[in-house]
C-alpha positions in Angstrom: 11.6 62.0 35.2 15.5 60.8 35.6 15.9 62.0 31.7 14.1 65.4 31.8 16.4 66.1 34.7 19.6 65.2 32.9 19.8 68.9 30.9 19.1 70.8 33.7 21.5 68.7 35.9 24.4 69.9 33.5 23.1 73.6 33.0 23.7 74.0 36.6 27.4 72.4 35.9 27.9 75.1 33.0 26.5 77.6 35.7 28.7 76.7 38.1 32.0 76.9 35.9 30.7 80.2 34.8 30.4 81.8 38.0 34.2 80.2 38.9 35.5 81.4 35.8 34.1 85.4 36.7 35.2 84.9 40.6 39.2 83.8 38.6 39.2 86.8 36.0 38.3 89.0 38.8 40.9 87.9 41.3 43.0 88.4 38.4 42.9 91.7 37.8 42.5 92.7 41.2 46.3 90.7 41.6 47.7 92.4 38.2 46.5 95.5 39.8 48.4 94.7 43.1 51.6 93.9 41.3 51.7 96.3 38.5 55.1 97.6 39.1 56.5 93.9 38.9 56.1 93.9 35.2 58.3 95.4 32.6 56.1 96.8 29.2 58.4 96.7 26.5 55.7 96.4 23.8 58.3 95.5 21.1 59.7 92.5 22.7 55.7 91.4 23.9 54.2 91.9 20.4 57.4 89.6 19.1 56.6 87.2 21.7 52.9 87.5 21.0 53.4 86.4 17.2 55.2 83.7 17.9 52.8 82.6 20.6 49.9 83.1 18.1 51.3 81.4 15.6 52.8 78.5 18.0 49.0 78.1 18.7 47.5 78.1 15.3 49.9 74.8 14.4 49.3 73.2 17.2 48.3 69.3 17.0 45.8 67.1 18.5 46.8 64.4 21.1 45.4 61.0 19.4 44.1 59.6 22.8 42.2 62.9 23.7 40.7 66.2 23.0 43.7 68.1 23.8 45.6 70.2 21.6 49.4 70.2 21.6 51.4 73.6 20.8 54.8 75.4 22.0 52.7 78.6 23.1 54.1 77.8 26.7 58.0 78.6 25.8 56.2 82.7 24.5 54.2 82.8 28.2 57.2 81.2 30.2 59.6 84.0 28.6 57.6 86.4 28.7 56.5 85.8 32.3 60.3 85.7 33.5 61.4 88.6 31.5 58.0 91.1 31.6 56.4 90.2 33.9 53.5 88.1 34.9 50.7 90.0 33.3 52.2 90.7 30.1 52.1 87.0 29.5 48.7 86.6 31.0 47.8 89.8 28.2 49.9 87.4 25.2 48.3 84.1 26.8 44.6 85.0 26.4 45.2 87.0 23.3 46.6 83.3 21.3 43.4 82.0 22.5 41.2 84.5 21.8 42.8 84.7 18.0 43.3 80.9 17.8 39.8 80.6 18.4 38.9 82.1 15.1 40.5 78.9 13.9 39.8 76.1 16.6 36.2 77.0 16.9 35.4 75.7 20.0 32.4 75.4 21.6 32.1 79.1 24.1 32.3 77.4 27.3 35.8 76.0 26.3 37.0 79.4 25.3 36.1 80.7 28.3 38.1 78.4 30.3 40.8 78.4 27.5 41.0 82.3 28.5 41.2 81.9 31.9 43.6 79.0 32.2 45.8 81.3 29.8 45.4 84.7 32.3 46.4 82.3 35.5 49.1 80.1 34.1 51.5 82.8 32.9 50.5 85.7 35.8 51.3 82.6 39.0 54.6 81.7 36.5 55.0 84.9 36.6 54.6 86.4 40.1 56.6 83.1 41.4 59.8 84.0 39.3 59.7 87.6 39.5 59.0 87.4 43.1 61.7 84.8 44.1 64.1 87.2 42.2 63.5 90.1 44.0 63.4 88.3 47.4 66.6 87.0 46.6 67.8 89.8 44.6 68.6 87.5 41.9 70.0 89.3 38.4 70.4 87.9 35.2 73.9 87.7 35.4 73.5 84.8 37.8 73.2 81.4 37.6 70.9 81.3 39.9 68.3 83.2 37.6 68.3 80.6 35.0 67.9 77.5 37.4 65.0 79.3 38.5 63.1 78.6 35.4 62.6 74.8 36.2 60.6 75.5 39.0 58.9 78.0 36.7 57.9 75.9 34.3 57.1 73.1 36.6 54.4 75.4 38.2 53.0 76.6 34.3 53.2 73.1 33.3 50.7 71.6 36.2 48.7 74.7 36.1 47.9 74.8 32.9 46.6 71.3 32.2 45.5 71.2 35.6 43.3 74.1 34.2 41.9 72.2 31.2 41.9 68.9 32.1 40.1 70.0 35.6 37.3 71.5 33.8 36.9 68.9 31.5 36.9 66.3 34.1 34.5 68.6 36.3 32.2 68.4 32.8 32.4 64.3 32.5 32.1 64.0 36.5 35.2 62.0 35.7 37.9 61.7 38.1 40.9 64.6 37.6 44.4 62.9 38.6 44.0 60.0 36.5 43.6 62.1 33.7 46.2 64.6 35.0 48.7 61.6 34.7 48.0 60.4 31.4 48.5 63.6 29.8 51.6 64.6 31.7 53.4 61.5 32.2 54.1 60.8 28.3 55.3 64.5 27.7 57.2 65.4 30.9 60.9 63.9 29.8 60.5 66.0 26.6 59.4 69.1 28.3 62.2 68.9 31.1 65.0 68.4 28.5 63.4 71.4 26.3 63.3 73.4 30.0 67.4 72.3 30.4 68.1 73.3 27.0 70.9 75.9 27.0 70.0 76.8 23.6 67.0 78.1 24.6 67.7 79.3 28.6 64.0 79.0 29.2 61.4 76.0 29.2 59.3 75.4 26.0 55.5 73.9 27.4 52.7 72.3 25.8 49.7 73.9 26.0 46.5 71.9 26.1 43.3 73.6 24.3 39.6 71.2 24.6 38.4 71.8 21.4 35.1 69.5 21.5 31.5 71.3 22.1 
């Protein structure tokens, strides 16, 4: 009796992810929707940023402790949230993952949350920066602008392996800050001296993809 109701015991799980993942895509469109005239379309720049992202993604590496995938597709969603706007680099996010899956393969229930970790991550970088620039009518031309991307990528950093690891913990029944820690701790040094870099003037991030079925 305790076997048989194993199966269905994690059918309800995937059922429950499911119906968080539709309630998130909604609420993000409703909030691109909202903030439309925050972002800037220059579809030249995107697509460039796009490729890179893409192809960021499909060299990506695995972690040799977990099921997590290592790539630099954060530094294409970080620029392109702070320069475009948040939902072009929601649009670039979920586009890598959708074409890095053709590669990855992973299992459909990962992709799903791979999409929507990659819509949310960029838009709330996005929305944060572009709204704490216009608040503070904050240009480019200030120095201001460019300190502003730590916090940036402080909140895409945590949101986006919050995002994976969260629903890979919910999965296990495992518990989520633990994990959190070990996957942040090791890479954070490297990821705030990347986000200081002046060569660059904007963060590059790891982004974590669960790959396993």
């Amino acid at each position: 009796m305790h076997g048989g109701s194993a199966p269905a015991l994690k059918r309800r799980r995937w059922f429950g992810a499911a119906l968080v993942h539709a309630a998130a895509v909604l609420i993000g469109v409703v909030v691109v929707v909202l903030t439309w005239g925050w972002n800037d379309w220059k579809i030249g720049p995107i697509v460039a940023i796009a490729v890179f992202s893409i192809g960021s993604d499909l060299t990506s590496v695995q972690s040799g402790t977990s099921k997590i995938k290592f790539s630099g597709v954060g530094l294409g969603m970080v620029l392109a949230a702070a320069l475009y706007g948040g939902a072009p680099a929601a649009l670039v996010g979920m586009l890598t993952m959708a074409v890095g899956w053709f590669k990855w393969r992973e299992a459909p229930h990962y992709l799903r949350n791979n999409l929507v970790t990659a819509l949310w991550y960029p838009l709330a970088g996005g929305l944060f920066f572009w709204g704490i620039t216009r608040l503070g009518h904050i240009g480019s031309s200030e120095p201001a602008y460019y300190f502003l991307m730590l916090p940036t990528f402080g909140l895409a950093l945590t949101l986006n392996h919050a995002g994976v690891i969260g629903y890979q913990s919910y999965l296990d029944r495992s518990p989520f800050l633990p994990k959190l820690r070990h996957v942040i701790v090791p890479i954070l040094p490297a990821e705030l001296f990347a986000a200081c870099s002046p060569r660059s003037r904007c963060t590059s991030l790891s982004r974590p993809v669960l790959s396993a079925s």
